[in-house]
N, C-alpha and C positions, 0 to 999 in steps of 0.2 A: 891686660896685665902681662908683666914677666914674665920669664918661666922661675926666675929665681921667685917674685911675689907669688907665685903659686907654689911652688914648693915648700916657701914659709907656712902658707896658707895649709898645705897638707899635715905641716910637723903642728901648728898649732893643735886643730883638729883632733890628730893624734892624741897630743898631752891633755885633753879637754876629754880619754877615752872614747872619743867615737871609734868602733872598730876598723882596722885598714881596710878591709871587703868593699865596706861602707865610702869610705875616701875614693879608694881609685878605682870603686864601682866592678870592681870584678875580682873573681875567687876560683883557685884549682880546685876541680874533682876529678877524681883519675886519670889525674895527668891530660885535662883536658882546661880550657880557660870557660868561664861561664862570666855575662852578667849577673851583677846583684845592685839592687836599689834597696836606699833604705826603705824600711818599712817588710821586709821578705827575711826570714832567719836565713842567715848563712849558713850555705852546709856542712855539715858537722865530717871532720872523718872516720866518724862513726858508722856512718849513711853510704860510704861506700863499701862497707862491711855486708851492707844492707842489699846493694846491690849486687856483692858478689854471690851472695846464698842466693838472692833470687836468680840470678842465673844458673848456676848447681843447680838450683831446684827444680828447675824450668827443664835443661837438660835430663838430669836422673828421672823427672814422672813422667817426662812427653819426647824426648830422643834429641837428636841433633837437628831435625827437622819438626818443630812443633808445629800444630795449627792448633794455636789457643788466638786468644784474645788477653791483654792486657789492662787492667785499669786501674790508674793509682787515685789514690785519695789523699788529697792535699797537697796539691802542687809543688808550691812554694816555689823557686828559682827552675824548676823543673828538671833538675839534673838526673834525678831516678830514672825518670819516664824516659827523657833523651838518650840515656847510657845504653838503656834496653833495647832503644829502636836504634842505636848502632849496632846493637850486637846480632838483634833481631829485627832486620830490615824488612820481611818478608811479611812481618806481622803488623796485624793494628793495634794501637797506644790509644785510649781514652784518660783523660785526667780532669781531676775535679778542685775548684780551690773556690772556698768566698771571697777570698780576699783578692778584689780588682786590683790591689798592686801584683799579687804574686802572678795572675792571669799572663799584664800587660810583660810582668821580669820574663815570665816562661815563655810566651812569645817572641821575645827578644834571643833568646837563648836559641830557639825552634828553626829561627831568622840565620841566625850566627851557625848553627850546625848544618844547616840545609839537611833536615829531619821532612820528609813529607808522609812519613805513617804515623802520625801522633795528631788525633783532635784534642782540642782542650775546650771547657766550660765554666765558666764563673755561676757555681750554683753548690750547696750542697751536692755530695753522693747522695745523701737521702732525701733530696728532694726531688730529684729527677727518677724518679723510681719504673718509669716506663719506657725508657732509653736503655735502666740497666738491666730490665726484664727481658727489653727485645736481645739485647748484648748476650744476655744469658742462655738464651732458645738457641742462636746459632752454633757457637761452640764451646769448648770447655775453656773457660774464663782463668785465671790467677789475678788474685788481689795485694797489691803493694802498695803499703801504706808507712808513714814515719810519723803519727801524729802529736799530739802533744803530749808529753810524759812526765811531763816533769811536776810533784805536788804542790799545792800552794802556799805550803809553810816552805819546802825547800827554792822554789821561787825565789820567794825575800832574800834571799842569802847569796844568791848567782853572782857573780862578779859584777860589779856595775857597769861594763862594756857593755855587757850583756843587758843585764836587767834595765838600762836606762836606754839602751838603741833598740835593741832586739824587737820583734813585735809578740807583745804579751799571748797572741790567743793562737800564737806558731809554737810556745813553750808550755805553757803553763793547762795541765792536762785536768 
């Protein structure tokens, strides 16, 4: 195809409310570029809010030099986990997500940052419960999480970009 028939292809899309993230497959988070596939919620710029306290927080309890351990719960695009092991290179990243799409999007991101202190796992946090026992014996851990919050009457109501692309069980708490 074109590139003009693609660009049609894009505006159609668009009018049809699929979100842009969605379309041209990638979304800024702090000023950084990320994949995103559909079926992975797009990150909200709420979520870098998110990670800016976790870093303050990280800083004021453990110094400018921490030796913790990291672990987020619910991947999704993986932007949290990544932003931290830029900031925090030194340190190790575990992340957790069911969802095989958001794994495959977060590896892609992992790929694209060239992050190599971040493992990821397609499995509940609470089903790996002896990965996060042993995690816990070595050092003093911090938990970063953004999970679903949202209720299920206010669900119904989301905008329909949202509520008809977005992946229900990344919202809806």
């Amino acid at each position: 195809t074109s590139l003009i028939d693609n660009y049609f292809d894009c505006i159609q899309k668009r009018c049809k409310g699929i979100p842009l993230a969605y379309i041209i497959e990638e979304t800024q988070f702090r000023n950084n570029t990320y994949h995103v596939k559909k079926g992975v919620l797009i990150p909200r710029p709420e979520t870098e809010l998110l990670v800016d306290k976790t870093i303050a927080y990280i800083h004021k309890k453990f110094g400018d030099t921490p030796d913790i351990t990291i672990l987020e719960l619910g991947l999704g695009t993986g932007v949290i986990s990544i932003e931290l092991a830029k900031i925090f290179p030194t340190l190790s990243l575990y992340g957790w997500d069911i969802c095989k799409n958001a794994i495959i999007n977060t590896t892609l991101n992992i790929q694209k940052h060239a992050i190599t202190n971040l493992e990821v796992y397609h499995n509940s946090f609470f089903n790996d419960l002896v990965r996060i026992a042993y995690l816990l014996t070595q050092k003093p851990c911090v938990v970063v999480s953004n999970p679903p919050y949202i209720d299920s009457n206010t669900y119904l109501t989301l905008d329909p970009s949202v509520l008809h692309y977005e992946p229900k069980q990344a919202l809806d708490g």
